[in-house]
C-alpha positions as CSV (number, residue, x, y, z in Angstrom):
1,X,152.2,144.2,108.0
2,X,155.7,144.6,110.1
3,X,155.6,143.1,113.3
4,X,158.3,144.0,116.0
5,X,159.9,141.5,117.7
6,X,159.3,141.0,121.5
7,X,162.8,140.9,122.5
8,X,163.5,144.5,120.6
9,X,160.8,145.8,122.6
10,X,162.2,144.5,125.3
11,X,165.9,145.4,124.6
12,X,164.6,148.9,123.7
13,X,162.7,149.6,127.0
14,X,165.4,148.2,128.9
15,X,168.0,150.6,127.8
16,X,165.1,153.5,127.5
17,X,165.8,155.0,131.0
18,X,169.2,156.2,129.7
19,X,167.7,158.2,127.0
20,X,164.7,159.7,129.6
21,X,168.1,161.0,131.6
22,X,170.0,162.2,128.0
23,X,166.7,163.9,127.3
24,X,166.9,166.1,130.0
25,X,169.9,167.8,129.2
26,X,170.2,170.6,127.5
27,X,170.7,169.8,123.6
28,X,173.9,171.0,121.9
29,X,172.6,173.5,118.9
30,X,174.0,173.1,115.4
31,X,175.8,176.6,114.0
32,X,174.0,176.0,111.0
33,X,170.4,174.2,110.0
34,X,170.7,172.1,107.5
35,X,167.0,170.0,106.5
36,X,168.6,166.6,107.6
37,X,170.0,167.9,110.8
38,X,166.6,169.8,111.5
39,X,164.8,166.8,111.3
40,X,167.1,165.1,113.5
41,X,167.1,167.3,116.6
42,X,163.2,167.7,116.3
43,X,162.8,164.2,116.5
44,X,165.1,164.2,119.4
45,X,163.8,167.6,121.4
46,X,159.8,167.9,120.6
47,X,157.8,167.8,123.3
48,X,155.8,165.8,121.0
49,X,158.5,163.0,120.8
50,X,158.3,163.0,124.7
51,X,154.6,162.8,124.8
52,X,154.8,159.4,122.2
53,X,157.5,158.0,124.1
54,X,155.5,158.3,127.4
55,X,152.7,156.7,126.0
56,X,155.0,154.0,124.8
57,X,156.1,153.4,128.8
58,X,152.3,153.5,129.2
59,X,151.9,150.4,126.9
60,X,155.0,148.7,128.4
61,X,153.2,148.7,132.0
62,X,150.2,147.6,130.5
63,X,151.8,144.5,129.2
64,X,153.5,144.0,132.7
65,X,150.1,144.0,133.9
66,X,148.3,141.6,132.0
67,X,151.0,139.0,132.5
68,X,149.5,139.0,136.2
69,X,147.6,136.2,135.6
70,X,150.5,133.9,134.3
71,X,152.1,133.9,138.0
72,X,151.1,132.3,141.3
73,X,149.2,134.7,144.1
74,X,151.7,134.1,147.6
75,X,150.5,135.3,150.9
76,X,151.7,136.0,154.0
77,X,149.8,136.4,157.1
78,X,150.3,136.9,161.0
79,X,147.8,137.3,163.2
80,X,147.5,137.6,167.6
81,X,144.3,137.8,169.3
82,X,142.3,136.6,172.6
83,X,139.0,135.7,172.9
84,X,136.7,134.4,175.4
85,X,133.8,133.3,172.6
86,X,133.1,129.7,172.8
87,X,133.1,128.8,169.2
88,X,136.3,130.4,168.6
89,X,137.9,129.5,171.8
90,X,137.2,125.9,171.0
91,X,138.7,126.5,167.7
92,X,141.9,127.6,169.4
93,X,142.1,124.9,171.4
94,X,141.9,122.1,168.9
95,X,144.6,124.1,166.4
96,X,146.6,124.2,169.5
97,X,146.5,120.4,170.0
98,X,145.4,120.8,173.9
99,X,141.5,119.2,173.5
100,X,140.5,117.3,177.0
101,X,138.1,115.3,177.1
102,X,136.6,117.1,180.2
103,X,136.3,120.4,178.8
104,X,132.8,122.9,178.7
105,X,131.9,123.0,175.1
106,X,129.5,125.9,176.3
107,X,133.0,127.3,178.4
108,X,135.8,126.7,177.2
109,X,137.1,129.9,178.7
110,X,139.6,132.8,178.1
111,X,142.4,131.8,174.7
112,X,144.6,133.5,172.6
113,X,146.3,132.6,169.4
114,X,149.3,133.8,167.8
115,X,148.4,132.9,163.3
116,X,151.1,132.5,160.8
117,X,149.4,131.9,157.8
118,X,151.4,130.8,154.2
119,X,148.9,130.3,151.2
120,X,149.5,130.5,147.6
121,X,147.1,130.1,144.5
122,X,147.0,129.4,141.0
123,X,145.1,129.9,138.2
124,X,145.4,127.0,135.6
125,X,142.4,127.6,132.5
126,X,140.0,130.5,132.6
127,X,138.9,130.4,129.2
128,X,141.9,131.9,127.5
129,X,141.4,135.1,128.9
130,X,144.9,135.5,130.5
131,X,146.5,135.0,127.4
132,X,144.0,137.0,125.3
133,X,144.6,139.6,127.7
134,X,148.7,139.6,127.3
135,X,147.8,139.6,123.2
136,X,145.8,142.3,123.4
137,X,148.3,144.4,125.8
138,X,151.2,143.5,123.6
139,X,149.2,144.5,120.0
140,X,148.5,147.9,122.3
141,X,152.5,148.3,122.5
142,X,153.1,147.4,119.2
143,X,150.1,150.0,118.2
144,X,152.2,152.7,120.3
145,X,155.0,152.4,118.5
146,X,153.7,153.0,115.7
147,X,151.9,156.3,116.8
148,X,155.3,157.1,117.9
149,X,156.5,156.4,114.5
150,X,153.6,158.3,113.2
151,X,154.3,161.0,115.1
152,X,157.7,161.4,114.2
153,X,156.6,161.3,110.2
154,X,154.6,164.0,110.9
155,X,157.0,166.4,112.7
156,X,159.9,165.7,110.4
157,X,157.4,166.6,107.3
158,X,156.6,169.5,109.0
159,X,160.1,170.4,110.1
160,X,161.4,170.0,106.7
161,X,157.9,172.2,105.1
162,X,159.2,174.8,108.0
163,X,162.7,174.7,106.6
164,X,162.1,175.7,102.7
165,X,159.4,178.2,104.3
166,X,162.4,180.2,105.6
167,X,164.4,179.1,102.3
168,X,161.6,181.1,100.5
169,X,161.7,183.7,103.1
170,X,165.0,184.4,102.8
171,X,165.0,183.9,99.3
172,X,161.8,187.0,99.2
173,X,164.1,189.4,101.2
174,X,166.9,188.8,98.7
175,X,164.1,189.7,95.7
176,X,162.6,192.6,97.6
177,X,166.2,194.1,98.4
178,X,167.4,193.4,94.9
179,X,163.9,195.5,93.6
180,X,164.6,198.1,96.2
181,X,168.8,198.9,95.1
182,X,167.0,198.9,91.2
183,X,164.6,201.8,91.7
184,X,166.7,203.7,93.9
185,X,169.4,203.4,91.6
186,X,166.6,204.4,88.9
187,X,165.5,207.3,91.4
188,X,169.0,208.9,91.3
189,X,169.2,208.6,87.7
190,X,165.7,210.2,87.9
191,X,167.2,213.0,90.0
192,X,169.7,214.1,88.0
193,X,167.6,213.9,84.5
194,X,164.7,216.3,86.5
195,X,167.8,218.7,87.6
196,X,168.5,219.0,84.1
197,X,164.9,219.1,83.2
198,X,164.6,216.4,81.1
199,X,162.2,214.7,83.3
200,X,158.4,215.8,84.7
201,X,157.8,216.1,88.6
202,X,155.7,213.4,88.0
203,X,157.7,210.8,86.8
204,X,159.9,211.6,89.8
205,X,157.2,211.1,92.2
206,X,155.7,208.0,90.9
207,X,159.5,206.4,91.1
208,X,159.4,208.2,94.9
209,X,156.6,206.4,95.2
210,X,157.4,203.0,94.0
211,X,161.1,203.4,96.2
212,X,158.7,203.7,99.5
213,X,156.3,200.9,98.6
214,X,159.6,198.5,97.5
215,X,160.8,199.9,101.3
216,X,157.3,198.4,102.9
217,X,158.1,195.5,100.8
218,X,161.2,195.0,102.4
219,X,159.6,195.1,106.2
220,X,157.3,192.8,105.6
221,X,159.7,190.3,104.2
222,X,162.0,190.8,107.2
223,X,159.0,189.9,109.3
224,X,157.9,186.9,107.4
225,X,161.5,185.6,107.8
226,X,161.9,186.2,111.0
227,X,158.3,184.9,111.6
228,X,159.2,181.8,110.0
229,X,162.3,181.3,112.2
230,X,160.5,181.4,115.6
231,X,157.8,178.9,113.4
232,X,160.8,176.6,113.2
233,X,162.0,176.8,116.2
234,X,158.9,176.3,118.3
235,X,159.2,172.7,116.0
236,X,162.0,171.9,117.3
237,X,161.1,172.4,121.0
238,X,163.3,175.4,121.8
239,X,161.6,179.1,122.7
240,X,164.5,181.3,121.3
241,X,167.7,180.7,119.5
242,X,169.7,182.3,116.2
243,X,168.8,180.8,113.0
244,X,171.6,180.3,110.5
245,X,170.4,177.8,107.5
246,X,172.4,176.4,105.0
247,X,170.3,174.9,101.9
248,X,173.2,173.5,100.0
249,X,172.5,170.2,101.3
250,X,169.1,169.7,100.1
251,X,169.6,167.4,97.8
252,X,170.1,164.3,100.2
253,X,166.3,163.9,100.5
254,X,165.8,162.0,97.5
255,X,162.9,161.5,95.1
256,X,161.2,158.1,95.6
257,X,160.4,155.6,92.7
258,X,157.6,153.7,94.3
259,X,154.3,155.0,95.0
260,X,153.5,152.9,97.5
261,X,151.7,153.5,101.4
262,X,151.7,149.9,102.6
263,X,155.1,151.0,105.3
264,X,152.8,154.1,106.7
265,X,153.1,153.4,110.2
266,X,149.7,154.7,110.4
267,X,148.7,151.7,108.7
268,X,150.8,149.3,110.8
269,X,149.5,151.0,113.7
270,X,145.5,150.2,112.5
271,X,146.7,146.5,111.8
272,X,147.7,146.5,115.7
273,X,144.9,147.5,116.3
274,X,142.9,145.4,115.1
275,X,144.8,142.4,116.7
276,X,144.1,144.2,119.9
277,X,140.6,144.0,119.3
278,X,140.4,140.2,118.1
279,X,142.0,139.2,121.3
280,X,139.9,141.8,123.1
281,X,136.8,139.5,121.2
282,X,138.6,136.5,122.5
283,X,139.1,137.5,126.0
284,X,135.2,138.1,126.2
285,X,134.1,134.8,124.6
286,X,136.0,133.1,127.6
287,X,133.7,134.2,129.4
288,X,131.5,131.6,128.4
289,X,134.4,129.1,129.7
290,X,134.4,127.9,133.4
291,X,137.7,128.7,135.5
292,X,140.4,125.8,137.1
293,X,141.8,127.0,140.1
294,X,144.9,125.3,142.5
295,X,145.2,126.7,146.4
296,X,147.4,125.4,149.2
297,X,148.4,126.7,152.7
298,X,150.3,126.2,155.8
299,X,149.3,127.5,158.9
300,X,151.1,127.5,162.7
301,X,149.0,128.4,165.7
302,X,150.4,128.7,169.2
303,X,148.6,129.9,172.4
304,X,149.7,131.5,175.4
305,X,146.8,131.1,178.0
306,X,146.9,127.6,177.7
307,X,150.3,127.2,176.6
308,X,149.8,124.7,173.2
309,X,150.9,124.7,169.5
310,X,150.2,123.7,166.1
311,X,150.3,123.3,162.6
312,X,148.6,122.0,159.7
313,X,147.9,122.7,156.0
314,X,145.6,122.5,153.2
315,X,145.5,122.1,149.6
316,X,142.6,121.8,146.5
317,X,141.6,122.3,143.4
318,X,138.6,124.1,142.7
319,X,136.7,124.5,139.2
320,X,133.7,127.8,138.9
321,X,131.7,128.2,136.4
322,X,129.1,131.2,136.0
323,X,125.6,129.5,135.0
324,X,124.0,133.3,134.6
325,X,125.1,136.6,135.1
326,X,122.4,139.0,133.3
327,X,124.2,138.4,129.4
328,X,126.4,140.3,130.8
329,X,129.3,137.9,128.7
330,X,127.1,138.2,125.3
331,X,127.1,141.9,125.9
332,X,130.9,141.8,126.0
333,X,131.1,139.8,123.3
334,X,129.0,142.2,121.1
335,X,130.8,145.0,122.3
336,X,134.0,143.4,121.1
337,X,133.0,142.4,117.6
338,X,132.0,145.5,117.0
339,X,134.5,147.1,117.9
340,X,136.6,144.7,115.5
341,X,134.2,145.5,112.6
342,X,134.5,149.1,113.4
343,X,138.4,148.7,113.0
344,X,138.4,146.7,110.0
345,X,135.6,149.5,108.1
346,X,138.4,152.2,109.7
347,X,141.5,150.2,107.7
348,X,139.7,149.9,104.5
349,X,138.6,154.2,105.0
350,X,142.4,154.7,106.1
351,X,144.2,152.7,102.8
352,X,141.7,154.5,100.5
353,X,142.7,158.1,102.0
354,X,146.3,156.7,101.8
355,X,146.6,156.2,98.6
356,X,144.5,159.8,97.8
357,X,147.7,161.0,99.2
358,X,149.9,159.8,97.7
359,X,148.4,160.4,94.3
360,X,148.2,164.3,94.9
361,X,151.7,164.3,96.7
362,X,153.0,163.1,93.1
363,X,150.5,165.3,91.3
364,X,152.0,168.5,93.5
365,X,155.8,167.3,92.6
366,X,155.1,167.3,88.8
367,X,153.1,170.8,88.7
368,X,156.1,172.3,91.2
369,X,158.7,170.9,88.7
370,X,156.4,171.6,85.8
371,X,156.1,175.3,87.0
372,X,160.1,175.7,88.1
373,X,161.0,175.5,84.2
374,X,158.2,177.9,83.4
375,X,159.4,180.6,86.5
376,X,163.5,180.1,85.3
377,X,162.3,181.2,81.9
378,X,160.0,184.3,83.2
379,X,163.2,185.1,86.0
380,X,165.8,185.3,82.7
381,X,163.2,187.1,80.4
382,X,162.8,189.6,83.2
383,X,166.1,190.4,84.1
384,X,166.6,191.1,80.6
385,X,164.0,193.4,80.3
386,X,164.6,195.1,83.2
387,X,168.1,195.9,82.1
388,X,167.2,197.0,78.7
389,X,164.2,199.2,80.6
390,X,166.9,200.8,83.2
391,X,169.4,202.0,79.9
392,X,166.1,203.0,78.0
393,X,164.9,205.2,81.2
394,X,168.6,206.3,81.5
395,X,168.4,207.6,77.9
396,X,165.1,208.6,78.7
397,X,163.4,206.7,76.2
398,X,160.4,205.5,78.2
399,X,158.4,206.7,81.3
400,X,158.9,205.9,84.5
401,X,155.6,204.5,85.4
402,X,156.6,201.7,82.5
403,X,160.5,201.1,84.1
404,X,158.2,200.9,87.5
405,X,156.6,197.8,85.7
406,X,159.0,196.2,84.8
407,X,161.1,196.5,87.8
408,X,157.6,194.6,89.4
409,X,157.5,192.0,86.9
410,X,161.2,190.9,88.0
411,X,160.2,191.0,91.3
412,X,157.4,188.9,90.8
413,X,158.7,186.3,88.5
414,X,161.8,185.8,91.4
415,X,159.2,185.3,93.8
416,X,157.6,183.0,91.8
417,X,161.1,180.9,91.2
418,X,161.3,180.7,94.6
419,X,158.1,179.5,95.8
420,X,158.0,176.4,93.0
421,X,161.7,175.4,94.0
422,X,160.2,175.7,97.5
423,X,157.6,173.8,96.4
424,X,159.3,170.9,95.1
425,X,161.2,170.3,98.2
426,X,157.8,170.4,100.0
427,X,156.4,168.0,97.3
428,X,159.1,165.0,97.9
429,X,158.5,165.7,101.5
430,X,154.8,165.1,101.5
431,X,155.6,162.2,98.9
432,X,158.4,160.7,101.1
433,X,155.3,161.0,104.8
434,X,152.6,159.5,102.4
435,X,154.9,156.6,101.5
436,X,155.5,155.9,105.0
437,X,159.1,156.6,104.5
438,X,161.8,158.6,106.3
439,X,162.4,162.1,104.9
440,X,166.4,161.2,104.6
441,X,167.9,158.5,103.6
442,X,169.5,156.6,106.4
443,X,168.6,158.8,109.1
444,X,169.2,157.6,112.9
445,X,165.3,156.1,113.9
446,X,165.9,157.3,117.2
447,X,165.8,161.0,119.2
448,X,169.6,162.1,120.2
């Protein structure tokens, strides 16, 4: 499993308030979408990026506050009062250095006392639990930024499934336009053949027919496209905007050779986890441990009733240990190793599903490229047909509900070429998220 460095994390977080503040400006928009620059700007502009990235800040305070316990405890104190009870009077007076021997232990009348009070402590051993503590924090970060990454796999799959979605959309309202010019074209022929009466009413209709169904057709790819656009957009983060794709550039994502899951970072993000829980075991077995503490402090007292001063200071070491406290430690330590069992049965379910994934990811490439060859040989033995049909019906040769069939079967097999190139894309894409791998080559980790 990867594990990051502390000083990236470090260097990462240090310079991460200057992209909270380039977050917040408005993004510049591309004139055109291409898949890679899609990706890009999602990555950079989901709210979903900002939500993972906050978490991530989340984990970096967490760390901050487990590494409490590696520092002394200083305090300062000052203090005025006045007080006419014996036991305290008589404390005053001997802080204050003025003790007589003559004085009323039962009166020693009216004092006051003006406290400064330094102290500091320090805790040397308590079992390992500081540093189990920091361990388990740090795992926690490392865990984080790997849901981040995770995240991010997720939204650029989807960003890039979004993509060919309005590749195939467009792609449809090309088809259904193309079917649409062919039997209107076919419906003037029609025309002009049932003005000269060489054609029945009927044929005419049916072609009527099939012109306004073709014209339906055409809506409802319009709406799909434009549908799909406001899809893609919500990915990206943005409400409304004017979607211009280019798909020429497609072929950057690349196919890959191995077919392994092992860089998933939602399998790094388990194997933090699971660190986080051994120290979390560790933390509660040093409960069991006794606890080594250091104090020292430095105190000045001056009065003002009796007009006296002093000082003096302190310093010890002081070792606790709990004898019983209800199993409340054992409890812990149950709690904790099962929550480390529970994490390690999760790992074993998560690589299993893993590589289920990645299997049928490759299984979905092959049958899209499988069915691609199949649809570019229907698409050309169409087109023929349907050009020899429209001369034919020109002639007047054959009917027009058998030209109407034809001119559907073209439509059909374009629709079908365009969903398994579609497909393909989609395939490598799901391949590329169940790998664990970036969907381009290259690509910038980080949001603009």
């Amino acid at each position: 499993m990867i594990k990051i460095g502390n000083a990236f994390l470090w260097f990462f977080f240090l310079v991460n308030p200057l992209l909270l503040l380039a977050s917040e400006d408005i993004p510049d928009l591309p004139e055109v979408w291409t898949a890679r620059n899609s990706v890009e700007f999602a990555l950079g502009n989901s709210p979903d990026s900002h939500v993972a990235l906050q978490r991530m800040e989340m984990a970096v305070a967490a760390v901050d506050q487990a590494k409490v316990g590696y520092y002394p405890h200083v305090d300062i104190s000052v203090q005025y009062g006045q007080t006419n009870n014996p036991m305290y009077s008589f404390g005053n007076i001997l802080n204050q250095g003025t003790f007589v021997p003559s004085i009323d232990f039962n009166d020693p009348g009216r004092t006051d006392d003006l406290n400064l009070r330094a102290g500091v402590e320090y805790r040397f051993y308590n079992g390992g639990r500081d540093q189990a503590g920091v361990e388990a924090a740090e795992a926690g970060l490392n865990q984080s930024l790997m849901e981040r990454e995770t995240v991010h796999s997720r939204l650029a799959f989807e960003v890039v499934r979004s993509f060919q979605s309005m590749v195939q959309a467009t792609e449809l309202l090309e088809a259904r336009k193309v079917s649409l010019e062919a039997i209107r074209a076919s419906l003037s022929v029609a025309k002009a053949r049932f003005d000269a009466g060489d054609l029945l009413k009927a044929d005419l209709l049916n072609l009527e027919v099939q012109e306004s169904s073709a014209s339906e057709n055409l809506l409802l790819a319009e709406h799909r496209l434009e549908l799909s656009q406001q899809v893609f957009l919500n990915l990206l983060g943005l409400k409304q905007g004017t979607v211009v794709i280019d798909s020429s550039q497609e072929c950057e994502q690349q196919l890959p050779q191995d077919r392994s899951y092992t860089q998933r970072p939602e399998l790094q993000s388990l194997a933090h986890a699971e660190e986080a829980a051994a120290a979390k075991l560790t933390a509660a077995r040093g409960g069991n441990l006794p606890t080594v503490d250091g104090f020292a402090s430095y105190q000045y007292d001056k009065g003002y009733v009796i007009e006296g001063d002093g000082d003096s200071w302190m310093a010890g070491v002081k070792v606790n240990y709990r004898l019983f406290e209800g199993n409340r430690t054992s409890a812990e330590v149950a709690q904790a190793m099962a929550g480390l069992s529970a994490i390690r049965a999760q790992l074993k379910k998560v690589e299993l599903g893993m590589d289920l994934e990645v299997k049928q990811a490759d299984l979905s490439h092959r049958q899209a490229v499988q069915r691609l060859q199949v649809t570019e040989k229907m698409v050309e033995q169409a087109r023929e047909s349907a050009r020899l049909s429209r001369t034919r019906f020109k002639e007047g040769v054959i009917l027009s509900s058998d030209l109407i069939d034809v001119e559907m079967r073209l439509t059909d097999a374009l629709v079908r070429k365009s969903v398994a190139r579609a497909s393909i894309k989609v395939a490598i894409a799901d391949l590329r998220r169940a790998m664990g791998l970036k969907q381009f080559d290259g690509m910038k980790e980080e949001a603009k």
